[in-house]
C-alpha positions in Angstrom: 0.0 0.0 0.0 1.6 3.5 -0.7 1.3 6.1 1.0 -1.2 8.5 -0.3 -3.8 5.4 0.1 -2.9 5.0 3.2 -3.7 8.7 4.3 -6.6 8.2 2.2 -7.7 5.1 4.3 -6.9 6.9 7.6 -8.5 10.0 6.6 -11.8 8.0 5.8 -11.1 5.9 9.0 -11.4 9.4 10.7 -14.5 10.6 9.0 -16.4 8.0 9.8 -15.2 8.1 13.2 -16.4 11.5 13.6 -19.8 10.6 12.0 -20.4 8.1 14.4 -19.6 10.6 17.5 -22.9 11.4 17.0 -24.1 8.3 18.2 -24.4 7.8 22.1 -21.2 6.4 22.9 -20.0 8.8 20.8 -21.0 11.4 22.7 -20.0 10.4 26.0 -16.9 9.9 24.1 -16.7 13.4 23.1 -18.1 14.8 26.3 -15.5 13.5 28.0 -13.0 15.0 25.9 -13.9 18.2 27.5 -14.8 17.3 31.6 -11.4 19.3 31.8 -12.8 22.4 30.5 -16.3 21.9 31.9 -14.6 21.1 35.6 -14.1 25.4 35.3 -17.7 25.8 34.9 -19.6 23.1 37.3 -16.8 23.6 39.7 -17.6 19.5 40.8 -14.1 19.0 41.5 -12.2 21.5 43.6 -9.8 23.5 41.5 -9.7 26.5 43.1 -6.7 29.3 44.0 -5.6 30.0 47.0 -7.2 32.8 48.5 -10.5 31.5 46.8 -13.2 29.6 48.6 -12.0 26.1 49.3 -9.1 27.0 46.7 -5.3 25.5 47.8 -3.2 25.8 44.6 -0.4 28.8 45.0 2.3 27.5 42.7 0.4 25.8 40.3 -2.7 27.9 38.6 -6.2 25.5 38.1 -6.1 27.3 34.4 -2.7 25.3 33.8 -4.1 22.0 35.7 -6.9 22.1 33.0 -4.6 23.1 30.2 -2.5 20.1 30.6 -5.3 17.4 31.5 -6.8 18.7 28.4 -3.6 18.2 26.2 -3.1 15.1 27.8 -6.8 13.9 27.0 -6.5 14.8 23.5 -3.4 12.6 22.9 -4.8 9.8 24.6 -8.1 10.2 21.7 -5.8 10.0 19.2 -3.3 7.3 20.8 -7.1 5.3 21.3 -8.0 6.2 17.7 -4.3 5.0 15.9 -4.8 1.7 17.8 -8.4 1.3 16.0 -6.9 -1.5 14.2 -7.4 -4.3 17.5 -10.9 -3.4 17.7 -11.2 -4.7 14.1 -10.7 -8.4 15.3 -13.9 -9.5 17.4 -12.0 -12.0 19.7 -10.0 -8.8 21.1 -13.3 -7.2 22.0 -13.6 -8.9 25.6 -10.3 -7.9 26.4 -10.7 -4.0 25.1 -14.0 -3.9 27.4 -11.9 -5.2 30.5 -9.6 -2.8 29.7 -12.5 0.3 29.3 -13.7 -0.9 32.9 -10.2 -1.2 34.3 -9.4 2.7 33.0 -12.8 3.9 34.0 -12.2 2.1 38.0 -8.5 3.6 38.1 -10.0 7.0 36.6 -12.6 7.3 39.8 -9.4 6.0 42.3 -7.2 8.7 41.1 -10.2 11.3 41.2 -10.4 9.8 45.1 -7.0 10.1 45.5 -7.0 13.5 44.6 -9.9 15.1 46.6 -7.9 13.5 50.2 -4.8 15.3 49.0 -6.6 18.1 48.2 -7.9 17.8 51.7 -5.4 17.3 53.5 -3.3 19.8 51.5 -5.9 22.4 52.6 -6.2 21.5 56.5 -2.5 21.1 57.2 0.0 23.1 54.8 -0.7 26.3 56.3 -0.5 26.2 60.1 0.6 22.9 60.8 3.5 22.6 58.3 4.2 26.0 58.3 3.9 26.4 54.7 3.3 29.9 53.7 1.8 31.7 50.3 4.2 31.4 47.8 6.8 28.4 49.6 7.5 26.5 46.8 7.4 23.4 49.1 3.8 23.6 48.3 4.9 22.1 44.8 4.9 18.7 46.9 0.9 18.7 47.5 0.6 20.2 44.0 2.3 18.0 41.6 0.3 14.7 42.7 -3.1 16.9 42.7 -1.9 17.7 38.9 -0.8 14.2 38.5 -4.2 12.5 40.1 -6.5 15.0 38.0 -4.9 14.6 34.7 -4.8 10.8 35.5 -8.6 11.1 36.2 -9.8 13.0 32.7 -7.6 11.2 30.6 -8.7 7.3 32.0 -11.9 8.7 32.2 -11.9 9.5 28.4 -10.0 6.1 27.6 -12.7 4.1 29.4 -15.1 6.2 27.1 -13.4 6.0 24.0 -12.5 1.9 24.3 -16.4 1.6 24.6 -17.4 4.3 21.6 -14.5 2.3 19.2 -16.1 -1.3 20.7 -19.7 0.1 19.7 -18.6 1.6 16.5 -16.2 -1.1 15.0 -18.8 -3.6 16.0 -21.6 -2.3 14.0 -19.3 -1.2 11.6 -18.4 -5.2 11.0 -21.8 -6.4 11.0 -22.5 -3.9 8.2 -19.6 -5.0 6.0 -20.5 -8.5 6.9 -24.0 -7.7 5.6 -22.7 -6.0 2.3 -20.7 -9.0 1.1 -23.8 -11.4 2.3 -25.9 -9.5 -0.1 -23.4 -9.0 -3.0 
């Protein structure tokens, strides 16, 4: 195969991809692309400032936390997507769905890991560890609240995305199937 058919192929890989977004799993699919950016609006999962209500980052600005789970959300879509050729072989299926559940129950871990950092971050690095605004010791509370948020949009997304390529491959086989039956 040379190479402009093989953009060709990806390319029509990816449309169709898209079209089916439109579908259900598709769209928690793509929802979850953007929990990151919709975290600044609903304000579910505290990702606040300091000096904001509830808010404990000092080093580390929420706008950057988001920035980063984003970017890291959107390379795990397209890592998902390049790997579309497994969910092409039916027998894999089983194990793709163990591994949707698996990302999805590590996903909600690491978004509990993250709220009793966040906790105890906010109880104990002011008075009791003596940490002031701007120490940069703070950085040691911040980086695994960064580390356990990203890790909870972008598993969160994978657990999506491994069930939207599941649904869409599969229905996309049963039609080919159906198209050679009938020609």
């Amino acid at each position: 195969m040379n190479y402009p058919e093989s953009k060709k192929d990806y390319l029509e890989e990816l449309k169709e991809f898209l079209a089916f977004l439109k579908n259900l799993w598709g769209i928690l699919a793509g929802i979850s692309v953007f929990f990151p950016f919709s975290n600044i609006f609903l304000n579910a999962i505290p990702l606040r400032a300091y000096g904001t209500d509830n808010g404990v980052f000092d080093q580390l600005t929420p706008y950057l936390i988001t920035t980063i789970a984003t970017v890291v959300t959107l390379f795990v879509v397209l890592v998902t997507f390049a790997g579309r050729s497994q969910f092409q072989n039916p027998r894999k299926r089983r194990a793709i769905l163990r591994k949707a559940c698996l990302s999805f129950g590590i996903g909600i871990l690491s978004l509990l890991t993250y709220l009793v950092i966040h906790q105890a971050y906010r109880e104990y690095a002011w008075e009791p560890w003596g940490w002031g605004s701007g120490d940069p010791r703070k950085l040691f509370a911040e980086i695994p609240l960064l580390i356990t948020c990203v890790i909870f949009f972008s598993l969160l997304t994978r657990a999506f995305m491994l069930l939207g390529m599941i649904e869409f491959f599969g229905k996309r086989d049963a039609r080919e199937r159906s198209s050679q039956r009938s020609a």
